[in-house]
C-alpha positions in Angstrom: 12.9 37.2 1.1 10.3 35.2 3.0 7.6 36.9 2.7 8.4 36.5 -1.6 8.4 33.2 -1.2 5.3 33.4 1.1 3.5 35.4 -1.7 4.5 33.0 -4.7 3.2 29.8 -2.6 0.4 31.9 -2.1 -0.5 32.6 -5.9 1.0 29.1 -7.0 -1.9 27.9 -4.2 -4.5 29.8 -5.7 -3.9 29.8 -9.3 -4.3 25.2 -8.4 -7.5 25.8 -6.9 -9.1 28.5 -9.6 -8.0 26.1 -12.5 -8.8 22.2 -10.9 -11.8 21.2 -12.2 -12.2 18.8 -9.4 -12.3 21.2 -6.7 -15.2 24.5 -7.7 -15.5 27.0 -5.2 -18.6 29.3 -4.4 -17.5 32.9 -3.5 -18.5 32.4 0.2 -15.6 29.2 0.2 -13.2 31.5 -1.4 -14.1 34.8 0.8 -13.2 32.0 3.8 -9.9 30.8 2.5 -8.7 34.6 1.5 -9.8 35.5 5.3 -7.7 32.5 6.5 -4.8 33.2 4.6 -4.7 36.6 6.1 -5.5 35.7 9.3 -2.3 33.3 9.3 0.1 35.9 7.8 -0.6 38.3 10.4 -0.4 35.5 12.8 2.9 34.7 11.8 4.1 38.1 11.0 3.0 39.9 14.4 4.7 36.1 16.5 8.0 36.6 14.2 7.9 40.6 15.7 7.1 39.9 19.0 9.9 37.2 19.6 12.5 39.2 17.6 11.6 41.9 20.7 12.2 39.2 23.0 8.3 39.0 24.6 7.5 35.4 24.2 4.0 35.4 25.8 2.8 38.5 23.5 4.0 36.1 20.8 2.2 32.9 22.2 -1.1 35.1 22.7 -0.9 36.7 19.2 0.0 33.2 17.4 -3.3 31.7 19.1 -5.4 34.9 19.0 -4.8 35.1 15.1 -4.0 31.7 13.7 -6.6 29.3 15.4 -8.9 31.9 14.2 -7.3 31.4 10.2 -7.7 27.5 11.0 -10.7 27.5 11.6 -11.8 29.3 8.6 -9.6 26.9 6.7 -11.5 24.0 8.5 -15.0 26.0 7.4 -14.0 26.1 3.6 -13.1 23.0 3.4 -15.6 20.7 4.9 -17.9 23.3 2.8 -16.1 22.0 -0.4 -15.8 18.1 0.9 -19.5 18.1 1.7 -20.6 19.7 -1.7 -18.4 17.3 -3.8 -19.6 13.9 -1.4 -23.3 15.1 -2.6 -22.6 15.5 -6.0 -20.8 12.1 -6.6 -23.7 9.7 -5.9 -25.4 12.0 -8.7 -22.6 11.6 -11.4 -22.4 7.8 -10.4 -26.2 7.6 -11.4 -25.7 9.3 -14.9 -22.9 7.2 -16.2 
C-alpha cells in the first residue's frame, strides 16, 4: 500500500512539473530528477529491508550510500532550473 501511494505522489509530482509553465525543464534536468527519484526509492526500500532484518548499520550505510547520492542529483536539477529562470527574468523585465 505504500509503495501505491509512493507511485501516485510520484506521477501527481511529475504530471505539476510537465504542465507548469513556470518551471520548463531541458531533458538533462529531467534525466537528473528521474535518477534521483530512483536513487531515493531504492534508498528507502533496501533501509525499510535491512531494518525489518534487524541490521541497523547495513541500513544506515545503504540510506547514506543511496539517498545522499538522490539528493544531490535533486540539488543538481534544481539549481540548473533556478539559475536558468534568474537569467531569463531580467530579459522578460526588459520586453514589457
Amino acid at each position: 500500500m505504500l509503495w501505491l501511494i509512493v507511485g501516485i505522489l510520484i506521477g501527481a509530482l511529475v504530471m505539476f512539473m510537465a504542465n507548469n509553465r513556470h518551471v520548463k525543464l531541458d531533458w538533462l534536468e529531467w534525466v537528473l530528477v528521474v535518477a534521483g527519484v530512483v536513487f531515493v526509492l531504492l534508498a528507502l526500500a533496501n533501509y525499510s529491508g535491512s531494518m525489518t532484518e534487524r541490521e541497523p548499520l547495513a541500513a544506515t550505510v545503504l540510506l547514506a550510500s543511496f539517498g545522499l547520492p538522490g539528493l544531490i542529483l535533486f540539488a543538481i536539477a534544481g539549481v540548473r532550473v533556478w539559475r536558468k529562470r534568474s537569467q531569463q527574468s531580467p530579459v522578460l523585465a526588459e520586453k514589457s
